[in-house]
C-alpha positions in Angstrom: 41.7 -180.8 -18.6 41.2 -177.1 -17.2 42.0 -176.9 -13.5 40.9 -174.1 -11.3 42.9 -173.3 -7.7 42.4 -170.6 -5.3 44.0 -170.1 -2.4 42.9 -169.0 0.4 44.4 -167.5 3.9 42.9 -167.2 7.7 43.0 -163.9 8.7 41.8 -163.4 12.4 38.7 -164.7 14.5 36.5 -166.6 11.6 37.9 -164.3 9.1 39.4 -165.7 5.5 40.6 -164.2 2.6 40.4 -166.1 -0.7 43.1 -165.2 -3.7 40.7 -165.5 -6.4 43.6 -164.8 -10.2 45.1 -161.6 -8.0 41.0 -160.6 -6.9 41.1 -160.3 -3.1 37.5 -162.1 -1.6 37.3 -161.8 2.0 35.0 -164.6 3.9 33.5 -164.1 7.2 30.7 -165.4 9.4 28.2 -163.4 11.7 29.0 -162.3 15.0 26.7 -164.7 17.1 29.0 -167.3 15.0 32.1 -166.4 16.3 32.9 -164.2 13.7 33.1 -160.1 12.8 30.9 -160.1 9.7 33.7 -158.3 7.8 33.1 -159.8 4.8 30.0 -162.5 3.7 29.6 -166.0 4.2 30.8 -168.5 2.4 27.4 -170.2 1.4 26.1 -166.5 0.2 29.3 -166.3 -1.9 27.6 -169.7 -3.7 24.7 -167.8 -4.8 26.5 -164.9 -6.0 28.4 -167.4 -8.4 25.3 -168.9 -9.4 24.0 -165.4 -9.9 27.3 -164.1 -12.0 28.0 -167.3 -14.3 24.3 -167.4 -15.6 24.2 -163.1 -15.5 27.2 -163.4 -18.0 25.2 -166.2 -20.2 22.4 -163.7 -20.2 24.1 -161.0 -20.9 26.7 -162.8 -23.6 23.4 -164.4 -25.3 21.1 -161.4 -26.0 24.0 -159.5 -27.2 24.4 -162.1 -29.8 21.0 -161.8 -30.3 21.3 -157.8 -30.8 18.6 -157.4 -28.1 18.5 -154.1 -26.2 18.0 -154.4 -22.6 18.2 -152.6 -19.5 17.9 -152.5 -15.7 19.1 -155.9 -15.8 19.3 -157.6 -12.2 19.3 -161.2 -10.5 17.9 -162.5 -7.6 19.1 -165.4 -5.9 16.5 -166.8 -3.0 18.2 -170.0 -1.5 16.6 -172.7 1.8 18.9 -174.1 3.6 18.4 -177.8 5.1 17.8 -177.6 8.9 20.3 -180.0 9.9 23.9 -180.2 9.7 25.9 -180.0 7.2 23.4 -177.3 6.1 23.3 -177.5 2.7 20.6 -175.0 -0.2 18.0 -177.8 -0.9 16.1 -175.6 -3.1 17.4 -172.5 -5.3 14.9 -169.6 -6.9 16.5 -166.9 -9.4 14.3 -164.4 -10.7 15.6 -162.2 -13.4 14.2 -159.0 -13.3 14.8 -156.9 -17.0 13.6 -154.7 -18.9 13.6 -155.6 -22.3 10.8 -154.8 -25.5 7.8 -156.9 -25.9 9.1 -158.4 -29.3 12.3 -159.6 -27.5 10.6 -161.0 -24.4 10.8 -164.9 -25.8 14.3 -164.0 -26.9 15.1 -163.4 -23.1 13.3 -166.9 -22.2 15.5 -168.3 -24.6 18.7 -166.5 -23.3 17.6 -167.7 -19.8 17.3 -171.5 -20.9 19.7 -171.7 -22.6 22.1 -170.0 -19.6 20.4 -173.3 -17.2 20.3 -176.1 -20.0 23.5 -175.7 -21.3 25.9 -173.2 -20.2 26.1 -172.2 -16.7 28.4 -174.4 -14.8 27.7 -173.1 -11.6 23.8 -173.8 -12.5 25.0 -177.6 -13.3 26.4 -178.3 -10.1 23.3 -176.3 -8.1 20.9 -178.4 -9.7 22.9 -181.8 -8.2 21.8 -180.9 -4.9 19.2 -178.8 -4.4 15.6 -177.9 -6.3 15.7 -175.1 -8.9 13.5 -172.6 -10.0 13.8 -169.7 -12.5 11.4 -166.7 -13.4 11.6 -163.6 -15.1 10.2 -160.5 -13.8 10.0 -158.2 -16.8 9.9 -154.4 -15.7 
């Protein structure tokens, strides 16, 4: 079984820092939570995950399928519950690319296969809160 562990260190006032394979991540919350806003929130750092591990799937996929693309970019739009914990009940990511006519169901294809099958980080999302995808072709 692969095992992952990070660790991670307080800093001052909210601030942590996160020892991510020798990557320093540093964690913070807003002022009006106690914090300095040195560095983004924990939660946010969630959707940039989401947004990264299916990014790479995209990105791995269409160059398997030789497909020239460009101006590739992801959008992650998240709700959180009102109540505490607060947790993302719902979860949009539009891809925005820019990609040839011809190769536009090869990107859908990319794109489900990234949430159907591949992205981890897309698996656990979907465990707790809705998800959406669309594609935004430029």
């Amino acid at each position: 079984m692969t095992t992952h562990t990070v660790n991670t260190v307080f800093n001052d006032h909210m601030s942590f820092t996160a020892d991510i394979n020798g990557h320093q991540v540093k964690m913070d919350t807003t002022a009006e939570d106690g914090g300095e806003d040195s560095g983004p929130s924990p939660k946010k750092l969630m959707l940039a995950s989401l947004a990264g591990c299916t990014g790479i799937d995209i990105v791995s996929v269409l160059n398997k399928m030789k497909v020239a693309f460009t101006n590739l970019s992801i959008n992650v739009h998240a709700a959180l519950t009102a109540e505490h914990p607060k947790t993302y009940n719902y979860v949009k990511i539009t891809y925005k690319i820019k990609v040839a006519e011809e190769d536009k169901p090869k990107m859908i294809k990319a794109v489900n296969l990234s949430i159907e099958k591949y992205c981890g980080v897309f698996a656990m999302f979907k465990t707790f809160a809705k998800m959406d995808t669309e594609i935004d072709y430029l």
